[in-house]
N, C-alpha and C positions, 0 to 999 in steps of 0.2 A: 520913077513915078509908078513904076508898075511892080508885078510881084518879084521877088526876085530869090536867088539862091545860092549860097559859099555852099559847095561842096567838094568832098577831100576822101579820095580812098583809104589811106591810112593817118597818119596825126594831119592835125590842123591849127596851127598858135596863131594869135592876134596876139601883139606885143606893143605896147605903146605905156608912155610916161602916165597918162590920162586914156580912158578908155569907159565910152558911154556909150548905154543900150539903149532907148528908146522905143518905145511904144504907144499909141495913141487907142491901139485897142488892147488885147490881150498877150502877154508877152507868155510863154512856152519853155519847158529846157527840160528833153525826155534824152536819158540818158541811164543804163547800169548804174555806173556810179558817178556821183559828182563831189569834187573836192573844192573844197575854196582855201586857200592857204591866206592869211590877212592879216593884218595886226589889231586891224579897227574894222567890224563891219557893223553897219546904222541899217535897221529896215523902218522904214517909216510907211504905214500905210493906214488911209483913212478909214477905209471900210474892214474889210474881214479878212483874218492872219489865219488860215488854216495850214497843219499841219496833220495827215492822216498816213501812219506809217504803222508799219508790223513792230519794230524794236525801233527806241529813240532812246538814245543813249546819250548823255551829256554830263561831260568830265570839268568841272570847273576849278581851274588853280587856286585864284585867291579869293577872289567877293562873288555872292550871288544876289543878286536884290529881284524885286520882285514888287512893285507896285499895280494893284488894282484898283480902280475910281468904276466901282459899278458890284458886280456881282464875282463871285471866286468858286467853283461847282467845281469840284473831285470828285467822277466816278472812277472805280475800278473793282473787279472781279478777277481775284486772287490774293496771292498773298504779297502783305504791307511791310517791309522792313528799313528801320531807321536805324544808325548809330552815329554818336557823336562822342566827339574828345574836347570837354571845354566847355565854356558857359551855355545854358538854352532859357532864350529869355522867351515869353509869350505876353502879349498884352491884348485884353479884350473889351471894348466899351461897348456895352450896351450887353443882351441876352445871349448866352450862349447853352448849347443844349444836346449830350453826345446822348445815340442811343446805341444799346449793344443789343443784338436776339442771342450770343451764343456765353458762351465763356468769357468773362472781365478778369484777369488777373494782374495785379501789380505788386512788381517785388523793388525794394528798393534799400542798398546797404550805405551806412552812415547816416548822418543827420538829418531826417525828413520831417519840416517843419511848415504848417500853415496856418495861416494868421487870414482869418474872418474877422473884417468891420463892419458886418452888418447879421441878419439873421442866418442860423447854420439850420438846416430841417433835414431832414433824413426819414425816407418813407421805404421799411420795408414788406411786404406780402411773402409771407413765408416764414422760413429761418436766421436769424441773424447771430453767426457766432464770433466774441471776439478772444483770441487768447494772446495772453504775454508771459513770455518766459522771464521777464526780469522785473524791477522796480516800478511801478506806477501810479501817477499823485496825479489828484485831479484840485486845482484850486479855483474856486468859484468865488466872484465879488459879485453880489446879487443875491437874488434868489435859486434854488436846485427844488423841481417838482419831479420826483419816479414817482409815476399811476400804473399800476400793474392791474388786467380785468383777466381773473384765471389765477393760473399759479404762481406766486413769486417765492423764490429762494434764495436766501444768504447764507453761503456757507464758509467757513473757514478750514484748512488743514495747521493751522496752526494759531497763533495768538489772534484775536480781533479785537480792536478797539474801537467801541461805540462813544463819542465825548460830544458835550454840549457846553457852550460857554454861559451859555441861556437856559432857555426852558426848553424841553425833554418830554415829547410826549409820543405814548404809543399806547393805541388807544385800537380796541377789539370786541367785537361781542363774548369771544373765550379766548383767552388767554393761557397758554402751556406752556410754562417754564422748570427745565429740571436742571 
């Protein structure tokens, strides 16, 4: 009923088929290192899971799941790196919204293909350059509006084909054709 204490100069084992800790107030366990060898461990806890460590390292065999019912907050300062071998699915309902202050680059080899069901907008302040080393076809069902305010240039280095299946208008206060 009162305070009490196992204590042990060098090892100390508790051994049993079942073996339960208990606490009614705060339970404790300061130690170098701790190991827990297990097949199956459950932490169930109502209130708050903190873990505050220098390096946390976590090696997982087969599945990693991950469910959150509330908020999901990633900070970190340094550097991010991901690899993977195999499918990467992401699904997002509702807004989503990445911002960068430094450097965006993305490179990516084989088939890179995105498919927009709704409006595509692109806003840039600055320069926006795009170039292709190979073949490129753009087909539109709808309407195509370019409004250039400033300079616009269409250049070819080799053959251009301007076609209308309709009507053809270009239309200038001067017009220079050679």
């Amino acid at each position: 009923k009162n305070d009490s204490r196992i204590e042990a100069t060098n090892g100390l084992a508790l051994t049993a088929s079942k073996l339960g800790l208990s606490a009614s107030g705060q339970y404790e366990l300061f130690s170098p290192v701790a190991t827990n060898w297990v097949n199956e461990m459950n932490n169930i806890c109502i209130g708050s899971f903190n873990v505050i460590t220098t390096f946390y390292n976590k090696h997982v065999g087969l599945n990693n799941f991950t469910q959150v019912v509330g908020n999901n907050i990633s900070n970190r300062i340094g550097t991010s790196f991901e690899i993977g071998i195999g499918t990467s699915n992401k699904t997002q309902l509702g807004s989503e919204q990445d911002w960068y202050g430094g450097t965006y680059s993305e490179i990516g080899t084989g088939i890179w293909s995105e498919n927009k069901l709704s409006a595509d907008q692109k806003n840039t302040l600055g320069v926006t350059s795009l170039q292709k080393s190979a073949a490129s076809w753009e087909a539109i069902t709808g309407a195509k509006f370019l409004q250039t305010t400033g300079l616009f240039s269409d250049t070819a280095q080799g053959i251009k084909f301007s076609n209308s299946a309709a009507i053809c208008f270009n239309q200038a206060p001067l017009n220079v054709t050679s």
